[in-house]
N, CA, C and O atoms as a CHARMM CRD file, in Angstrom:
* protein
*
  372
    1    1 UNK  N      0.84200  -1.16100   0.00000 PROA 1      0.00000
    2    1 UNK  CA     0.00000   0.00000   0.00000 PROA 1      0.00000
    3    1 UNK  C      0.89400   1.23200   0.00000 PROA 1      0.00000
    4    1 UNK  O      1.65600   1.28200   0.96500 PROA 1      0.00000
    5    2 UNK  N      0.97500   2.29200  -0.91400 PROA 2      0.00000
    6    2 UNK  CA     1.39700   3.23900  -1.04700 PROA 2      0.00000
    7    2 UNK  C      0.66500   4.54800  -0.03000 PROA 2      0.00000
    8    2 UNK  O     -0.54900   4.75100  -0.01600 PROA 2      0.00000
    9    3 UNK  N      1.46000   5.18600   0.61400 PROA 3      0.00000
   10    3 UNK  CA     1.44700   6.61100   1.49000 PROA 3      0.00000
   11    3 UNK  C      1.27100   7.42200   0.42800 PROA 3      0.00000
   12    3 UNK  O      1.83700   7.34400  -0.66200 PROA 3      0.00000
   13    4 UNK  N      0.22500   8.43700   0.89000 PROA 4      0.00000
   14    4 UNK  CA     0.24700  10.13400   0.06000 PROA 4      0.00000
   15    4 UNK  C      1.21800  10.61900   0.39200 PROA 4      0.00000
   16    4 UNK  O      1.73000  10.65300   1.51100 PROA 4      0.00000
   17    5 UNK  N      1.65200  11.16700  -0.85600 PROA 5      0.00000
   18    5 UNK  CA     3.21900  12.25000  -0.97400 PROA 5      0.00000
   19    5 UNK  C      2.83600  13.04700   0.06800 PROA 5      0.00000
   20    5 UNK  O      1.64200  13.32800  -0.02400 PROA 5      0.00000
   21    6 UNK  N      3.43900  13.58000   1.13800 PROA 6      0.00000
   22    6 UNK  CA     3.23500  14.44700   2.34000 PROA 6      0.00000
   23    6 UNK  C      4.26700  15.94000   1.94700 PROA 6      0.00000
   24    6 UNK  O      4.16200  16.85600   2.76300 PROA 6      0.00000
   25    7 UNK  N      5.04900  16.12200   0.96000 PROA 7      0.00000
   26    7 UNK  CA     5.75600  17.03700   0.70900 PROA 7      0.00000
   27    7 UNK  C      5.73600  18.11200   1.71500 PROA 7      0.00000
   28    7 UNK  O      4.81300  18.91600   1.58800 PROA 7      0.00000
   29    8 UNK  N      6.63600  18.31600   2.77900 PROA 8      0.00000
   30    8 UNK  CA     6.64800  19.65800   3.46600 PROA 8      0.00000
   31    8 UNK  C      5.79700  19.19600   4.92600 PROA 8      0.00000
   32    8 UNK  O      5.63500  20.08700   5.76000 PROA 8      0.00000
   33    9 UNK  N      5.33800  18.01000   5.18200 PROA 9      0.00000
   34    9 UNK  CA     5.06000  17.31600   6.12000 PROA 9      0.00000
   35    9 UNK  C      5.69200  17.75900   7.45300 PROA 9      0.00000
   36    9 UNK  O      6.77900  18.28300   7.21300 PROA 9      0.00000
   37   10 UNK  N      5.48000  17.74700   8.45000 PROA 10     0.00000
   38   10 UNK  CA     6.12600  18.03400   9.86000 PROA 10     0.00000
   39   10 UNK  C      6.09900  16.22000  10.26600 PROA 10     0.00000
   40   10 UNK  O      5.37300  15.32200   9.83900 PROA 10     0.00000
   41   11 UNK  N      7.01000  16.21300  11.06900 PROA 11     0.00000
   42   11 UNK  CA     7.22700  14.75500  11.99400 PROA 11     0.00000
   43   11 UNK  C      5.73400  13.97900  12.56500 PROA 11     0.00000
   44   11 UNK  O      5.64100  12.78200  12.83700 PROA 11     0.00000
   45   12 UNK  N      4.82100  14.82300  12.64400 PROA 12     0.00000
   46   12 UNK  CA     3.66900  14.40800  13.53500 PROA 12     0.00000
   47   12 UNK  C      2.84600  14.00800  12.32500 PROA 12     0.00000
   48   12 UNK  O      2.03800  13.08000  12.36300 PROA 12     0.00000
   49   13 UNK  N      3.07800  14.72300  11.28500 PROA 13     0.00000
   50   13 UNK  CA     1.80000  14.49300  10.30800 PROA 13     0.00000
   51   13 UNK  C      2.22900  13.16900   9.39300 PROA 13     0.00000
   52   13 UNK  O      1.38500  12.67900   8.64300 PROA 13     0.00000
   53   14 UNK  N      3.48600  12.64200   9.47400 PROA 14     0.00000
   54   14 UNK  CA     4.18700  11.51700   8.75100 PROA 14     0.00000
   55   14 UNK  C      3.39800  10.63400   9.99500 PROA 14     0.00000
   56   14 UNK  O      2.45500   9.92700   9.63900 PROA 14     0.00000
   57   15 UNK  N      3.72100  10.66000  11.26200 PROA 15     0.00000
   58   15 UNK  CA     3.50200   9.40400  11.90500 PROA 15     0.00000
   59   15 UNK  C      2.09200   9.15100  12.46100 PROA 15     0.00000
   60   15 UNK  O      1.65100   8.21600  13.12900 PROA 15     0.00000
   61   16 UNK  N      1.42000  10.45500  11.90200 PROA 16     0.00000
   62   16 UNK  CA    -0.15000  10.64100  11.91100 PROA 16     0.00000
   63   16 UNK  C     -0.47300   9.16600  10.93200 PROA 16     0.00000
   64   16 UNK  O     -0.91800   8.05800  11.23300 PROA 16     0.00000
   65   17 UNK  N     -0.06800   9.69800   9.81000 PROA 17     0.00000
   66   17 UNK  CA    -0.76500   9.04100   8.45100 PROA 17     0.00000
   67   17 UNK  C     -0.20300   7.59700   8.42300 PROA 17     0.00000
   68   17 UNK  O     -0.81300   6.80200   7.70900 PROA 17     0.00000
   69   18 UNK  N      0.70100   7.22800   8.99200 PROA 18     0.00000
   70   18 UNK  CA     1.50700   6.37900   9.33500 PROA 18     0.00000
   71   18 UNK  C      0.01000   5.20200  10.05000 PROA 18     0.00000
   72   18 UNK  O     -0.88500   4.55800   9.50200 PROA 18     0.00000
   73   19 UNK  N      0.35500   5.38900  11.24300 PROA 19     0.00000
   74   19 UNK  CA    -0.16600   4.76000  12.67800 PROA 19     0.00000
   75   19 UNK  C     -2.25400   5.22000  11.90600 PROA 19     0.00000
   76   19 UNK  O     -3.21100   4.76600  12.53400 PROA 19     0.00000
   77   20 UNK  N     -2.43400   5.89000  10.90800 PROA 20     0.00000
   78   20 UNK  CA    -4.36600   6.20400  10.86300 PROA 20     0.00000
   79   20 UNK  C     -3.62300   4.91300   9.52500 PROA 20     0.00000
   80   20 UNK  O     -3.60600   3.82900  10.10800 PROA 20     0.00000
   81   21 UNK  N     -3.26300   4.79700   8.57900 PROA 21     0.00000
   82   21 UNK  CA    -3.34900   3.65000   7.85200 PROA 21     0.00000
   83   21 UNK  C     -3.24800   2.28100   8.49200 PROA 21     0.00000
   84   21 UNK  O     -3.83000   1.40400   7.85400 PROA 21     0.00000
   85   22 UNK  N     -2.72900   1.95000   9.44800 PROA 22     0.00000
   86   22 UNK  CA    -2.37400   1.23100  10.41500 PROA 22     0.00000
   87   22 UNK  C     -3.63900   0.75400  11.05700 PROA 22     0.00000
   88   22 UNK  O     -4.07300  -0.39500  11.13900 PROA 22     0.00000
   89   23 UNK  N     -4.07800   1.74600  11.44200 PROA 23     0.00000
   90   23 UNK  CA    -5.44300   1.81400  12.58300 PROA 23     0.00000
   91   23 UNK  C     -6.88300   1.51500  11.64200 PROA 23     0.00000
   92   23 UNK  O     -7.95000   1.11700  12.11000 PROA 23     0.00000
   93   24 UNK  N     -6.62200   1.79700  10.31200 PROA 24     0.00000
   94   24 UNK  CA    -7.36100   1.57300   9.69700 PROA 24     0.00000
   95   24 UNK  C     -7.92400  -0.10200   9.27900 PROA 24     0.00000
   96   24 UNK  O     -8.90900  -0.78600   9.55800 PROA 24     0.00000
   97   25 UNK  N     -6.66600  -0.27300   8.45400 PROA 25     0.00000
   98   25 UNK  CA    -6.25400  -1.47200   8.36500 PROA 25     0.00000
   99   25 UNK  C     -6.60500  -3.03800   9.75100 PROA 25     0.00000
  100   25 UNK  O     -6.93000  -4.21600   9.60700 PROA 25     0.00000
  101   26 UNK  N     -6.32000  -2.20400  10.90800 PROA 26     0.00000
  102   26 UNK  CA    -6.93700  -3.18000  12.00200 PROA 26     0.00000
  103   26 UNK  C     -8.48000  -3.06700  12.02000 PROA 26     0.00000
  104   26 UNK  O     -9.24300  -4.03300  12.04400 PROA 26     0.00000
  105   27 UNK  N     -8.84100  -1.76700  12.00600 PROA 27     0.00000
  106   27 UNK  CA   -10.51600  -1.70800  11.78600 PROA 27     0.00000
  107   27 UNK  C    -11.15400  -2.95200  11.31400 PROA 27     0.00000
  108   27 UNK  O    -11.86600  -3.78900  11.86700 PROA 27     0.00000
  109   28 UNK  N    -10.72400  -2.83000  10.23000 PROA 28     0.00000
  110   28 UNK  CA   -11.20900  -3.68100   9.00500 PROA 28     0.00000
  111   28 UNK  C    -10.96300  -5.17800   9.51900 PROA 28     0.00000
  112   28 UNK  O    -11.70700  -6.15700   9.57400 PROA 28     0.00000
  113   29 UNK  N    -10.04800  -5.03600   9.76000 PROA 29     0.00000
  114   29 UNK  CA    -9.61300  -6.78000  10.63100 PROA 29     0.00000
  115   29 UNK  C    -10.27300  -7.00000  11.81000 PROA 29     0.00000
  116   29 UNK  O    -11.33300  -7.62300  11.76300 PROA 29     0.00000
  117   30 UNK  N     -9.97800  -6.72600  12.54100 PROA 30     0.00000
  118   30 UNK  CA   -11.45800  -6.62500  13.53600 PROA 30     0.00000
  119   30 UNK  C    -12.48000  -6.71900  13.69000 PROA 30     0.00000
  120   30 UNK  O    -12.95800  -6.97500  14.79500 PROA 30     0.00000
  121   31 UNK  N    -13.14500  -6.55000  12.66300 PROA 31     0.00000
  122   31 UNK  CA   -14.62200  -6.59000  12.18000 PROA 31     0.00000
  123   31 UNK  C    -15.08900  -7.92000  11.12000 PROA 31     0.00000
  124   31 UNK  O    -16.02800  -8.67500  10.86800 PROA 31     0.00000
  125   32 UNK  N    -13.87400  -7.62800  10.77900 PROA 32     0.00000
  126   32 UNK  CA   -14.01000  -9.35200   9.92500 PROA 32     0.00000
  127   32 UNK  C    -13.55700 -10.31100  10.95200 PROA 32     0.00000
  128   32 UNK  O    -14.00800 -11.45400  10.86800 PROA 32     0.00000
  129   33 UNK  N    -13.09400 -10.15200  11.49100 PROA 33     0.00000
  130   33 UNK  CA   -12.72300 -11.27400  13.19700 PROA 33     0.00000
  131   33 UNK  C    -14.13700 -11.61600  14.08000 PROA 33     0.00000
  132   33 UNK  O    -14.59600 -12.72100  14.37000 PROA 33     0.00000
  133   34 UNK  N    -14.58300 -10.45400  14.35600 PROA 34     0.00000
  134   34 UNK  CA   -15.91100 -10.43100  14.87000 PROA 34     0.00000
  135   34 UNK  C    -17.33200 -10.82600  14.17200 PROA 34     0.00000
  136   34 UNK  O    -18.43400 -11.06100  14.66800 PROA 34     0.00000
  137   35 UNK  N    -16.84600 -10.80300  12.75600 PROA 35     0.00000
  138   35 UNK  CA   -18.15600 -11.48800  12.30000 PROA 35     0.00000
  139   35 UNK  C    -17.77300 -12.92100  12.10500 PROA 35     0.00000
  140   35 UNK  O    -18.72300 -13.69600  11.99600 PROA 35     0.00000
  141   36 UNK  N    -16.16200 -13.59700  12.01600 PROA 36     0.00000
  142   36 UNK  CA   -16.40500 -14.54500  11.81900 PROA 36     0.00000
  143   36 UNK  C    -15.87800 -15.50000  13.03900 PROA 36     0.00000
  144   36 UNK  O    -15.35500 -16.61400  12.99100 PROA 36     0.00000
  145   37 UNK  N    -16.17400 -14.73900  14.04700 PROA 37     0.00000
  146   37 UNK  CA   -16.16900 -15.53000  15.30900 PROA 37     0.00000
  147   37 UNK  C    -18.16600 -15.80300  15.64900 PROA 37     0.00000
  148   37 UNK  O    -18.66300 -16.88300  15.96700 PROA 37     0.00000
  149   38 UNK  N    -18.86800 -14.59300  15.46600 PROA 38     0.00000
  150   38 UNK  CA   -20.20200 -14.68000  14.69000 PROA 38     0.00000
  151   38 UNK  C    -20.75600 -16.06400  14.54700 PROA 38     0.00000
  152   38 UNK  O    -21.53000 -16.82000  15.13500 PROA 38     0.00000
  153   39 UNK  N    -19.91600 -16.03300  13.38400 PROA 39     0.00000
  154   39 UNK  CA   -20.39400 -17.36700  12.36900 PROA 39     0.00000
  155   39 UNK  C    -19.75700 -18.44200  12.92000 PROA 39     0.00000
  156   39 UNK  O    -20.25900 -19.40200  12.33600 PROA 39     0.00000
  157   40 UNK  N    -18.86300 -18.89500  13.78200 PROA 40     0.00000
  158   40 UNK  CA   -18.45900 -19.84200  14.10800 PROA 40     0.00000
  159   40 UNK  C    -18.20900 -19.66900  15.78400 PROA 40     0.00000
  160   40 UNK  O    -17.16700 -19.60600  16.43600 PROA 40     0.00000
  161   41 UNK  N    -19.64100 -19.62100  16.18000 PROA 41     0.00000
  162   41 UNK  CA   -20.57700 -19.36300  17.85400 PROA 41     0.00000
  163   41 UNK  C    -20.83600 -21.25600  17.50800 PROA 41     0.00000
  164   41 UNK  O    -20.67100 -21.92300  18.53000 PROA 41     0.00000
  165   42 UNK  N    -21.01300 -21.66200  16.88700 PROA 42     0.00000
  166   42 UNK  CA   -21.10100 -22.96700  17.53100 PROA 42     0.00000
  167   42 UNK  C    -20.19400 -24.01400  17.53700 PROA 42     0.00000
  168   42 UNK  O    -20.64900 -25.15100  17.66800 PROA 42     0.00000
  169   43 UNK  N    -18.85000 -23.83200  17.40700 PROA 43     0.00000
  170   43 UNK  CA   -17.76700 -24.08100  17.35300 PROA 43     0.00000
  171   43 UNK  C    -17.29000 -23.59500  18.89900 PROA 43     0.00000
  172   43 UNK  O    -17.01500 -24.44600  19.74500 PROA 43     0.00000
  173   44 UNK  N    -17.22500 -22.32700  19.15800 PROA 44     0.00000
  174   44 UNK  CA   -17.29200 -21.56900  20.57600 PROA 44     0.00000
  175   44 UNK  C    -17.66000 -21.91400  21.28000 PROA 44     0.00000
  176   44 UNK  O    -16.95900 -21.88200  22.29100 PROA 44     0.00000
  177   45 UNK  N    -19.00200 -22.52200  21.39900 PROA 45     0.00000
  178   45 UNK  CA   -19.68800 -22.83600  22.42100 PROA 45     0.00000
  179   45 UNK  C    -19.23700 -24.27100  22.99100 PROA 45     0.00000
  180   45 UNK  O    -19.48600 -24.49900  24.17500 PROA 45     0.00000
  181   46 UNK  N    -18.64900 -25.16000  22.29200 PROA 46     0.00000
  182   46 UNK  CA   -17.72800 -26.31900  22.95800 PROA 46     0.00000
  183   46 UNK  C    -16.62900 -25.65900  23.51100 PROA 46     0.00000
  184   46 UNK  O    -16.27300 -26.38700  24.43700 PROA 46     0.00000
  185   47 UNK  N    -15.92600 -24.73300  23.46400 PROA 47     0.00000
  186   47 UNK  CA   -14.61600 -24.42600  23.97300 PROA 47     0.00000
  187   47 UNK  C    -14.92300 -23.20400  25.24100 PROA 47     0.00000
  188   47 UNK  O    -14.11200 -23.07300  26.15800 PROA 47     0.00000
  189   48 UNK  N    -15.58700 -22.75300  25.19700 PROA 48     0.00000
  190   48 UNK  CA   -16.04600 -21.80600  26.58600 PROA 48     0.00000
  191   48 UNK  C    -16.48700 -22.29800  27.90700 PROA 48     0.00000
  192   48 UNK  O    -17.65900 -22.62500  28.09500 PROA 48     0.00000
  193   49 UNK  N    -15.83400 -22.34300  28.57200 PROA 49     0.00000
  194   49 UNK  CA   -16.27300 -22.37400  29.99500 PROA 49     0.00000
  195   49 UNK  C    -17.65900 -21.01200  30.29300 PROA 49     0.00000
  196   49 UNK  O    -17.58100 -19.85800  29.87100 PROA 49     0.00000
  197   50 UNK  N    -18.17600 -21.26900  30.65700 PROA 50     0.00000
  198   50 UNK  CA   -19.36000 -19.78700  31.58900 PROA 50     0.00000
  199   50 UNK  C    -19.35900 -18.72600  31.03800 PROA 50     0.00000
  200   50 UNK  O    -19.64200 -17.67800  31.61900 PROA 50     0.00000
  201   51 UNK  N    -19.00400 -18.81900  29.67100 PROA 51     0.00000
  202   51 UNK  CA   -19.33300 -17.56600  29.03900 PROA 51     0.00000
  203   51 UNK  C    -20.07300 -18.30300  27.58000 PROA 51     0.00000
  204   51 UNK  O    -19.74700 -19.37900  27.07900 PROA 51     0.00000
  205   52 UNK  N    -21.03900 -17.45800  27.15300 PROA 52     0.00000
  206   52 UNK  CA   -21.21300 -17.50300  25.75400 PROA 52     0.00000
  207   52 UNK  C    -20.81500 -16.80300  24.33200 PROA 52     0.00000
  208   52 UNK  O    -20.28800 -15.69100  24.34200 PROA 52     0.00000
  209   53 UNK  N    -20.98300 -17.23300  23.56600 PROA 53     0.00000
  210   53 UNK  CA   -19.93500 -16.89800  22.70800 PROA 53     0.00000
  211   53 UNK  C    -20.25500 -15.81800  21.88500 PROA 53     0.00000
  212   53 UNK  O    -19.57200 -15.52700  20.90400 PROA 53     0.00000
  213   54 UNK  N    -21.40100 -15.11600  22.27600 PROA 54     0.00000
  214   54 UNK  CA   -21.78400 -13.92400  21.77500 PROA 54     0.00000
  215   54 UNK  C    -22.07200 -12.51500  23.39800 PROA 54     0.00000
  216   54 UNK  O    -22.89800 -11.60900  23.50000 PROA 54     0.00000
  217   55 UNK  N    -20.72900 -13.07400  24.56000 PROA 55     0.00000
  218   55 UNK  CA   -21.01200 -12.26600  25.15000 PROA 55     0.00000
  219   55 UNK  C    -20.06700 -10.57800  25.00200 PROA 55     0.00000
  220   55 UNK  O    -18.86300 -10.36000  25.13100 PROA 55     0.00000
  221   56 UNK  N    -20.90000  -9.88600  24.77400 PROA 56     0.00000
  222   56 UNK  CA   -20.13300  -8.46100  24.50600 PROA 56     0.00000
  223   56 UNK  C    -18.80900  -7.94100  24.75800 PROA 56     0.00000
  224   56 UNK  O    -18.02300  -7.36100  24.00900 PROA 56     0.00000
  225   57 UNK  N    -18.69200  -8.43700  26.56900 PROA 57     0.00000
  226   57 UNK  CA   -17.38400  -7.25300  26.89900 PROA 57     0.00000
  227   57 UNK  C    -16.37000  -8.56200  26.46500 PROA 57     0.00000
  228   57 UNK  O    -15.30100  -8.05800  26.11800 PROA 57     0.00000
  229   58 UNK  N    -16.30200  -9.99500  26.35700 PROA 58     0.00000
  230   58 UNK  CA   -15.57600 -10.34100  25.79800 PROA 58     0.00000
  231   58 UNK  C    -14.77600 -10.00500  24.58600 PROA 58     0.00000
  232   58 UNK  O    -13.55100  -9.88800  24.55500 PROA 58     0.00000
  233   59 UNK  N    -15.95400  -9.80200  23.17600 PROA 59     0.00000
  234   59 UNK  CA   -15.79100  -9.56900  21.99000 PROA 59     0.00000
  235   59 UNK  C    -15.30500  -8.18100  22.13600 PROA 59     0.00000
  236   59 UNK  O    -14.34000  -7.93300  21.41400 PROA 59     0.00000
  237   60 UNK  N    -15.83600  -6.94200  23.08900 PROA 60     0.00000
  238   60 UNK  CA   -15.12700  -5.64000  23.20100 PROA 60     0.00000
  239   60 UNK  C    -13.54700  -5.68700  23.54500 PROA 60     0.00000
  240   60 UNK  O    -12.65500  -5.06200  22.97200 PROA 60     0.00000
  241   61 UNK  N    -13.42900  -6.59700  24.64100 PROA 61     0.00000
  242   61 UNK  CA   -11.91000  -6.45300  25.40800 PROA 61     0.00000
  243   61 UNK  C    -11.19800  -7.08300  23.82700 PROA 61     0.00000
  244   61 UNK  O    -10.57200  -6.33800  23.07300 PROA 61     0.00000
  245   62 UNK  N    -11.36400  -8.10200  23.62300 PROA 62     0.00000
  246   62 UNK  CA   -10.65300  -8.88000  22.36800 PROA 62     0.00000
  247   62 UNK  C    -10.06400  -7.55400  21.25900 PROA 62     0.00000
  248   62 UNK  O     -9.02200  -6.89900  21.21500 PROA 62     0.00000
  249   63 UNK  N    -11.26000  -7.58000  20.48600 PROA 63     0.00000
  250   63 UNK  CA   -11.11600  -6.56000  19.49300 PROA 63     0.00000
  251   63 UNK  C    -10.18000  -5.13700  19.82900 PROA 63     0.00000
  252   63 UNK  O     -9.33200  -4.70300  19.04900 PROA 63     0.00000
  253   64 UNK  N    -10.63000  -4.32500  21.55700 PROA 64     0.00000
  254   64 UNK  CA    -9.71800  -3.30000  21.80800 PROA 64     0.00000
  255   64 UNK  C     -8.16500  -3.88700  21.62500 PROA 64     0.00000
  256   64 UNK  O     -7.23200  -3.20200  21.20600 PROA 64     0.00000
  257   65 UNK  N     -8.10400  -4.80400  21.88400 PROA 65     0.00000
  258   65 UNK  CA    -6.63800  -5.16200  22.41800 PROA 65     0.00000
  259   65 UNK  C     -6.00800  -5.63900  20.94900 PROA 65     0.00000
  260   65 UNK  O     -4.84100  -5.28200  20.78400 PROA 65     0.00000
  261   66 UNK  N     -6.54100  -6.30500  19.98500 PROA 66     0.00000
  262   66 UNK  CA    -6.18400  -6.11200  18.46300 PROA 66     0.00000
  263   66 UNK  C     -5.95900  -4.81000  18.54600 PROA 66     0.00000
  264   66 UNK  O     -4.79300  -4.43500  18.66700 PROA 66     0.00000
  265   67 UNK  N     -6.89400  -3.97300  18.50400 PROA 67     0.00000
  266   67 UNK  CA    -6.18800  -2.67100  17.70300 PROA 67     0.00000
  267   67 UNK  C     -5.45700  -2.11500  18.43000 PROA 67     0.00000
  268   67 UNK  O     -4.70700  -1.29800  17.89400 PROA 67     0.00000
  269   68 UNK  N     -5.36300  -2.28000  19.74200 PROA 68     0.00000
  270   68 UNK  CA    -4.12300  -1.51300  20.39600 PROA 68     0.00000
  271   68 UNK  C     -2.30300  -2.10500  20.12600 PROA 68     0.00000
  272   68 UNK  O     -1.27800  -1.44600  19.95700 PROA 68     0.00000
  273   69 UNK  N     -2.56400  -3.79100  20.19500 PROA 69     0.00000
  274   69 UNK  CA    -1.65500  -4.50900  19.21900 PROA 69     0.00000
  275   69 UNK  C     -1.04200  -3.63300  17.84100 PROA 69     0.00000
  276   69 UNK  O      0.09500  -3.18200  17.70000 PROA 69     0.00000
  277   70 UNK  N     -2.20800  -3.56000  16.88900 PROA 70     0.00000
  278   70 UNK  CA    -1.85400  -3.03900  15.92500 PROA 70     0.00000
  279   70 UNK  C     -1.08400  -1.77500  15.56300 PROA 70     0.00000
  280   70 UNK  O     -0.17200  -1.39100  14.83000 PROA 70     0.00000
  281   71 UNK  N     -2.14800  -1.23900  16.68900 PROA 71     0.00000
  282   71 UNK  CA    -1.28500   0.66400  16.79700 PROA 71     0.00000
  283   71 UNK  C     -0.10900   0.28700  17.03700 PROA 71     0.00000
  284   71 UNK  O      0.66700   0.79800  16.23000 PROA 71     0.00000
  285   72 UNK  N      0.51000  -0.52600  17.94400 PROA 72     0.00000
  286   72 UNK  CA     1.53300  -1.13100  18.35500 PROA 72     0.00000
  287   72 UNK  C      2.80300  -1.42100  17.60700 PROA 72     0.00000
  288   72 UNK  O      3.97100  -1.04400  17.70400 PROA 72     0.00000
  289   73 UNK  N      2.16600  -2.19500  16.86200 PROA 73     0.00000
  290   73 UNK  CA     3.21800  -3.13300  15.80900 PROA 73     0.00000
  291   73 UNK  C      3.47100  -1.45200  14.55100 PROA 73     0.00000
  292   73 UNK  O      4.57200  -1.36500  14.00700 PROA 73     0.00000
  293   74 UNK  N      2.52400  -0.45500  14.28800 PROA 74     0.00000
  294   74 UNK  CA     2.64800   0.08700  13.37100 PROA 74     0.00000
  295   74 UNK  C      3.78600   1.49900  13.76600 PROA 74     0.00000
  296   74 UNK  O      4.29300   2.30700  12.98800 PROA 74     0.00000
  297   75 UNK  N      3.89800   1.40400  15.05200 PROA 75     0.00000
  298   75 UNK  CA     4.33800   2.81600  16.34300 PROA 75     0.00000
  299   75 UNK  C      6.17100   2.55700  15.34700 PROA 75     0.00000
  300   75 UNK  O      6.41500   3.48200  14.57200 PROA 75     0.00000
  301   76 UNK  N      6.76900   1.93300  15.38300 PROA 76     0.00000
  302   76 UNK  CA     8.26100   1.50600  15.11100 PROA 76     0.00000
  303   76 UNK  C      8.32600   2.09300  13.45600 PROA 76     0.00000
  304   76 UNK  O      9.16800   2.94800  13.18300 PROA 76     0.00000
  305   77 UNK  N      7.41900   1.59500  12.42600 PROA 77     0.00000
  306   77 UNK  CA     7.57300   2.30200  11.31700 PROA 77     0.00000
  307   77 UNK  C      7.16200   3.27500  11.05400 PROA 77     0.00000
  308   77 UNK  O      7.50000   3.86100  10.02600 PROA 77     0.00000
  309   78 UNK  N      6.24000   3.78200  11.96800 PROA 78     0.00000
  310   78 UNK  CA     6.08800   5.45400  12.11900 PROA 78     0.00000
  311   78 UNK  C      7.45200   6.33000  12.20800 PROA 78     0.00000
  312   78 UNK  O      7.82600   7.30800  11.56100 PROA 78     0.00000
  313   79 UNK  N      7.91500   5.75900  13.03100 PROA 79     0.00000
  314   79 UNK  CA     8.81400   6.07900  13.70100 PROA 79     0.00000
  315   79 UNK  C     10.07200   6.26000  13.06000 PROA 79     0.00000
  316   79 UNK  O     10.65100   7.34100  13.16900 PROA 79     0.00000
  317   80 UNK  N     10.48200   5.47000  12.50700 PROA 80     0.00000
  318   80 UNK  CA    11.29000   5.10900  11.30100 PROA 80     0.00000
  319   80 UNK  C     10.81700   6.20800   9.93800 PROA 80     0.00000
  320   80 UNK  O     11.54500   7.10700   9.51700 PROA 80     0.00000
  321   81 UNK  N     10.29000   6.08100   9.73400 PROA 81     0.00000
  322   81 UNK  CA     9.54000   7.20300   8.84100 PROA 81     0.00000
  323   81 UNK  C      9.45000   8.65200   9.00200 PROA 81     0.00000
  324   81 UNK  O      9.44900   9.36600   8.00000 PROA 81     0.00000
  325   82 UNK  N      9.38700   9.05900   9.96600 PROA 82     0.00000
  326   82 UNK  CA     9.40000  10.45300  10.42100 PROA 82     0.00000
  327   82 UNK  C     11.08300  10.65400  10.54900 PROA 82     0.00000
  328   82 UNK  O     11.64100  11.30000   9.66200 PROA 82     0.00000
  329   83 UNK  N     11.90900  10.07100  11.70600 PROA 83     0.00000
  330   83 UNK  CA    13.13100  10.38300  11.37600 PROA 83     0.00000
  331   83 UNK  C     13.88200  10.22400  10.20500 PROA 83     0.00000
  332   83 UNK  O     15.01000  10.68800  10.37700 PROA 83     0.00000
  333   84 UNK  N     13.68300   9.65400   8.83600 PROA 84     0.00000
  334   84 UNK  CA    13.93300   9.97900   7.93100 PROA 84     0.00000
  335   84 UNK  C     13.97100  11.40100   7.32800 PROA 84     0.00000
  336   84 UNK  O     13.06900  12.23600   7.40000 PROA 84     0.00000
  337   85 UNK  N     15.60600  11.58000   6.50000 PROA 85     0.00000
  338   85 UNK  CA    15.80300  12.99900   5.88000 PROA 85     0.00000
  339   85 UNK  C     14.81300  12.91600   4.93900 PROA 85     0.00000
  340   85 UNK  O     14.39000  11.81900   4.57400 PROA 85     0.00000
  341   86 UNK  N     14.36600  14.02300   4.47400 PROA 86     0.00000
  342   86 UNK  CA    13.41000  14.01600   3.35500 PROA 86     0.00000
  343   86 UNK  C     14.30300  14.30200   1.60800 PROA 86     0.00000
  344   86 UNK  O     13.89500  14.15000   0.45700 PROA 86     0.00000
  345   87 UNK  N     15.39300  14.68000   2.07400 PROA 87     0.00000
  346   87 UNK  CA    16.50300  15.17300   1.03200 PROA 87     0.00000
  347   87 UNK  C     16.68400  13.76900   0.57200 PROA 87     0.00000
  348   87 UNK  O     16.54000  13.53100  -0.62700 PROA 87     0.00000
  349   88 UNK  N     17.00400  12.76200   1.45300 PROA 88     0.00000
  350   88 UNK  CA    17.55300  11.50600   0.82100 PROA 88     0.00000
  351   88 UNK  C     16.36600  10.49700   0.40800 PROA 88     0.00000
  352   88 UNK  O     16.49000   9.56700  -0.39000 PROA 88     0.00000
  353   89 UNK  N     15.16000  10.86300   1.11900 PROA 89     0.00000
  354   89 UNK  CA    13.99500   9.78300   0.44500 PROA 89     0.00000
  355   89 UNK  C     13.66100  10.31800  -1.03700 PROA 89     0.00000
  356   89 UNK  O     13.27000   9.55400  -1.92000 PROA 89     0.00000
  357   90 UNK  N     13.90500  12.08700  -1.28200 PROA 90     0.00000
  358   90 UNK  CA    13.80400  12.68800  -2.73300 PROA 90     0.00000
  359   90 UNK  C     15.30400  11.86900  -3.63200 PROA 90     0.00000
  360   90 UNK  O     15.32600  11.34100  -4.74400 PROA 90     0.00000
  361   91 UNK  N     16.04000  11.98900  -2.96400 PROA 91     0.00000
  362   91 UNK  CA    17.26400  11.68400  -4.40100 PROA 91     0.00000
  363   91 UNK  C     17.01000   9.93300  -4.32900 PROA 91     0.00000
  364   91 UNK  O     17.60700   9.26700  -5.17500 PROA 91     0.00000
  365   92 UNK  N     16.12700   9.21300  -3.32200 PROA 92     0.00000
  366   92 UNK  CA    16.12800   7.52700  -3.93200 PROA 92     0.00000
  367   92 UNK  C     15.45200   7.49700  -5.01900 PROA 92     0.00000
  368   92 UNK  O     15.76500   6.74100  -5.93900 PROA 92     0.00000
  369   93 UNK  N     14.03900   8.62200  -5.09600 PROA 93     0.00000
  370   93 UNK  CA    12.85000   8.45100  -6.07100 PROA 93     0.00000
  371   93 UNK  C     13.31700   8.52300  -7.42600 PROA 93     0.00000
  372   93 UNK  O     12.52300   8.41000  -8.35900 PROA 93     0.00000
């Protein structure tokens, strides 16, 4: 997946766009996790102890903690990205 040219960008707005593609990207995963944990509630329901498999703060805690994962895993190439010269990412292009 290609980044918008940020030309003239400040440090915050690289690791903005950085970590919101990132965050995005888990959205989307998340939601397809949750529907297809959904669809496979009766599969769940042999493996759960006292909970059922459509109970909420489960599926809430789960899903928060993906995307906080994700923000996670994406924080290092933000990071990497912003301290980059912009002089030398122009003369690779």
């Amino acid at each position: 997946m290609r980044l918008p040219k940020r030309l003239g960008c400040q440090r915050s707005g690289v690791i903005l766009v950085i970590l919101g593609s990132g965050a995005r990207l888990a959205a989307v995963g998340c939601g397809l996790g949750l529907l297809g944990a959904v669809a496979a509630s009766r599969l769940l329901r042999s493996f759960l102890f006292e909970v059922s498999p459509f109970d909420p703060s489960v599926l809430a805690i789960s899903a928060i903690a993906m995307l906080l994962l994700a923000l996670a895993a994406s924080a290092l190439p933000a990071r990497r990205a912003s301290s980059t010269d912009p002089m030398l990412a122009l003369r690779g292009e």
